[in-house]
N, C-alpha and C positions, 0 to 999 in steps of 0.2 A: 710345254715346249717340246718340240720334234727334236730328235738327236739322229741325226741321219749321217752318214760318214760322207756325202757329197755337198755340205752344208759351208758355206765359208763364214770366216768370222764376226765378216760384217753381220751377216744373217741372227750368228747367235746375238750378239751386241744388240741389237734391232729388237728380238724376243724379251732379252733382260732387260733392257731398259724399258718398255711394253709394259712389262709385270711388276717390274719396278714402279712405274705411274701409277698403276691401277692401284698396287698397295701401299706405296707412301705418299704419293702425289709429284706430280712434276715439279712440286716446288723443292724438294729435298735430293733433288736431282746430282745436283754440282758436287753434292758432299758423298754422293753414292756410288760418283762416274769409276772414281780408280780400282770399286769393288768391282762394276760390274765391266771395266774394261779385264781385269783379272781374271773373271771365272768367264769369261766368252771367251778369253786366250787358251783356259783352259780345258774348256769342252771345245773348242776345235783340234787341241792337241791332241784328247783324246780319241776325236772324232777321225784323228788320220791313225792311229794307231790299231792294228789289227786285232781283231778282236779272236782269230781260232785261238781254241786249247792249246799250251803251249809244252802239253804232256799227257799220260790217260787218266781218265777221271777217274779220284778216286772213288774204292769199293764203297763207302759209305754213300757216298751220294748216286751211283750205282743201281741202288736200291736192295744190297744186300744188306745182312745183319750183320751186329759186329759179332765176334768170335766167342766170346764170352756168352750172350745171350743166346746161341743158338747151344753153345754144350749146356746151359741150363733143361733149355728146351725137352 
């Protein structure tokens, strides 16, 4: 599935229940709809919600070492 932030819901719904058939069959559909009306509500919630850093990345991910390991060093 695409997750693209211009993607509407209908869209996601449309995917989930796609992969939904192919993996449990269209026949198991009816008992599957309120999971998969729920997680298409909520990957387009996510999908309107901005995705920049919402601070600086920390030092560890950085790619520096932690403090400890470099006084070993």
């Amino acid at each position: 599935m695409r997750f693209e932030s211009g993607r509407s819901r209908e869209e996601f719904l449309a995917d989930l229940t796609a992969e939904a058939d192919r993996t449990w069959g269209p026949s198991r559909r009816a008992e599957l709809q309120q999971y998969l009306d729920n997680a298409a509500n909520a990957l387009w919630r996510l999908a309107q919600a901005p995705l920049e850093a919402l601070e600086a990345e920390p030092a560890f991910l950085a790619g520096s070492r932690p403090r400890d390991v470099e006084q070993e060093a």
